[in-house]
C-alpha positions as CSV (number, residue, x, y, z in Angstrom):
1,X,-4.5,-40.3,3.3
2,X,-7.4,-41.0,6.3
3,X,-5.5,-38.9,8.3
4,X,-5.1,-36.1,5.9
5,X,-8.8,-35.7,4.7
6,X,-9.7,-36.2,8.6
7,X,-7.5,-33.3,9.4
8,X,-9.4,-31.0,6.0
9,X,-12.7,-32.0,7.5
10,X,-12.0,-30.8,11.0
11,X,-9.8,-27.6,9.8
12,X,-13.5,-26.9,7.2
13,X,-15.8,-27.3,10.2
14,X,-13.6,-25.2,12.7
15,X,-13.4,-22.4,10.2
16,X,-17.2,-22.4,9.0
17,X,-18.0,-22.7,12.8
18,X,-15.5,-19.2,13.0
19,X,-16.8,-17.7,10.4
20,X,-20.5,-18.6,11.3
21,X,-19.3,-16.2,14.5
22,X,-17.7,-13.3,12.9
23,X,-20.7,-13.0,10.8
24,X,-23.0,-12.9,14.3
25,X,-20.4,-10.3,16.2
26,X,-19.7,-7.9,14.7
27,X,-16.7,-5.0,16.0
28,X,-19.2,-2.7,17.4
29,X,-20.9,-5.8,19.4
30,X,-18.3,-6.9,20.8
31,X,-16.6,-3.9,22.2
32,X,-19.8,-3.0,23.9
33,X,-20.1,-6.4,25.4
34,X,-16.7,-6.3,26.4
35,X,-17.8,-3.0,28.1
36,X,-20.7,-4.6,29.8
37,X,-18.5,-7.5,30.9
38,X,-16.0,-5.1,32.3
39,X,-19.3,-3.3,34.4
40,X,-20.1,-7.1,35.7
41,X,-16.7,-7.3,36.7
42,X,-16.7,-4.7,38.7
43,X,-19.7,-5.7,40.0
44,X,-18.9,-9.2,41.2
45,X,-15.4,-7.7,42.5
46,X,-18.2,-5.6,45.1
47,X,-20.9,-8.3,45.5
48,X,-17.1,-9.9,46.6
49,X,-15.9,-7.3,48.9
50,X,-19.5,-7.1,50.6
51,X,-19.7,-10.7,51.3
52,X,-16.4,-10.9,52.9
53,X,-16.5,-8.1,54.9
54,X,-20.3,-7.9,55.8
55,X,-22.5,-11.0,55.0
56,X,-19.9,-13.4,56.6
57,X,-20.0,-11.9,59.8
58,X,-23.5,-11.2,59.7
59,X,-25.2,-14.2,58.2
60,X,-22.0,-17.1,57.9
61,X,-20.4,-18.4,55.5
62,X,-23.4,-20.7,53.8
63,X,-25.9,-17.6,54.0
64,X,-23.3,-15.3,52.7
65,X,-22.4,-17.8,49.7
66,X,-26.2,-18.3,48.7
67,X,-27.2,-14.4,49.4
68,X,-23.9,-13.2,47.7
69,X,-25.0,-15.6,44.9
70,X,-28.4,-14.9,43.8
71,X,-27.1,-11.1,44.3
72,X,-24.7,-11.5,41.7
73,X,-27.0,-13.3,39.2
74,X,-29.5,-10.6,39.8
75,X,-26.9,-7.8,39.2
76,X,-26.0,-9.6,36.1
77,X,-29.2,-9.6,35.3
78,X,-30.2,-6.2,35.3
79,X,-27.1,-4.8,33.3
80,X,-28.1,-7.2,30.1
81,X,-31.7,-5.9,31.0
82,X,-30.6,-2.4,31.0
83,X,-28.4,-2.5,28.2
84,X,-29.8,-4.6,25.2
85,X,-31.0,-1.1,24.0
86,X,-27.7,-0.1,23.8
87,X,-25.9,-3.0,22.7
88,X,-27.9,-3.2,19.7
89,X,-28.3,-7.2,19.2
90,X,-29.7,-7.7,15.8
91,X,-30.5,-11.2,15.4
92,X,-30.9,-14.0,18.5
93,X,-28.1,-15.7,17.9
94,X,-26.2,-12.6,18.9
95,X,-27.8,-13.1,22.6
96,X,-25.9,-16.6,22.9
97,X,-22.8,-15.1,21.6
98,X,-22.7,-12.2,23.9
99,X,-23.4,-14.5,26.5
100,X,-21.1,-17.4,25.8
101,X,-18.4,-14.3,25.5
102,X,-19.4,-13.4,29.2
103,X,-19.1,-16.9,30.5
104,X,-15.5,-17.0,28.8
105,X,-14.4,-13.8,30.0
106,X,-15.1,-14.8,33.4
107,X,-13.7,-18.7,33.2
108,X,-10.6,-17.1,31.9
109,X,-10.5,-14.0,34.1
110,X,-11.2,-16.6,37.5
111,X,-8.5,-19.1,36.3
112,X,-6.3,-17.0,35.4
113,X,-6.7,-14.5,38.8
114,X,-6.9,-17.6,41.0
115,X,-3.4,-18.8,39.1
116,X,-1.6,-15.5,39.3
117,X,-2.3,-16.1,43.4
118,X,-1.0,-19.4,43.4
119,X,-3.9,-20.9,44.0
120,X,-4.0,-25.0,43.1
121,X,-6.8,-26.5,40.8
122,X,-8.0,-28.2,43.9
123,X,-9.0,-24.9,45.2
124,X,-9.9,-23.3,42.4
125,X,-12.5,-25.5,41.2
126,X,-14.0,-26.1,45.0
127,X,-16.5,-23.4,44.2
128,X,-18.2,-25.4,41.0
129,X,-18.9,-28.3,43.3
130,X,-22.2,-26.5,45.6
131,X,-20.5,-27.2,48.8
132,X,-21.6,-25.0,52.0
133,X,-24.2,-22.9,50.1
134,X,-22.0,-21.6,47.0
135,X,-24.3,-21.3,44.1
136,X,-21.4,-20.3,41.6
137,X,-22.1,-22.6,38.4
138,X,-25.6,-21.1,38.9
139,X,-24.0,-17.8,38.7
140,X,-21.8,-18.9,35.6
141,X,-24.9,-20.3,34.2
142,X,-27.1,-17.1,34.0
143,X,-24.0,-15.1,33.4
144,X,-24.1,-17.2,29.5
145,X,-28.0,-17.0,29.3
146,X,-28.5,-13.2,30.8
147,X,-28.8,-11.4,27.5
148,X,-31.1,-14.3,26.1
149,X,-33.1,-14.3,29.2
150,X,-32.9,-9.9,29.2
151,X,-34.1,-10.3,26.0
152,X,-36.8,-12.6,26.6
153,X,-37.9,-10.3,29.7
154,X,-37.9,-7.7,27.2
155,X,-40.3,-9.5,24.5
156,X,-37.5,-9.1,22.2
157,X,-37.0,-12.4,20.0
């Protein structure tokens, strides 16, 4: 019976914690900040391409990283900044969700890229561990908190 009413409590709190969510996104939120993700990607996949093929040769591989990083962040930066007009959030809550959405999108999307190259774990997750100048948990960090920040920069509360 311990195991049963165990099993109700967790299966109550995971749903109220869901519903608690639907109620903060709603349809019209969350394709837009799927949109705006879909814009970052695009911008990380050039903040990419121009590291590799220009600050690497120009500035090394630890320069590169830490430029190529704060670049990034900034970029990320500016399209929560430029778009909370247009995505609309209503209450505060819908800033963490948008940006816990982000950080997802992009844990999956890395993993799952990184996989589909065959890369192993080991390399895969040598870019969370600050080695030789790369800043990337930074990055992943204001990737969740840019539209709270964008909002904050904004005086929005």
């Amino acid at each position: 019976m311990g195991d049963f009413l165990r099993e109700m409590i967790v299966f109550t709190w995971i749903e109220r914690a869901w519903m608690t969510v639907a109620e903060i996104m709603t349809t019209t939120l969350a394709r837009k900040a799927l949109v705006l993700w879909g814009a970052i990607l695009v911008l990380a996949v050039a903040n990419g391409l121009l590291r590799e093929s220009v600050l690497m040769p120009l500035l090394g591989t630890p320069a590169a990283l830490l430029f190529s990083g704060v670049l990034l962040s900034v970029l990320i930066l500016a399209v929560a900044y430029l778009s909370l007009p247009w995505l609309q959030p209503m209450a505060p809550a819908q800033y963490w969700v948008v940006g816990f959405g982000w950080l997802v999108l992009t844990l999956v999307f890395e993993f799952s890229f990184g996989l589909w190259q065959g890369k192993s774990w080991a390399i895969m997750l040598e870019p969370y561990s600050f080695k030789g100048g790369n800043i990337w948990p930074v990055v992943l960090a204001v990737t969740g908190l840019a539209p709270y920040l964008a909002a904050r920069m904004r005086g929005w509360r």
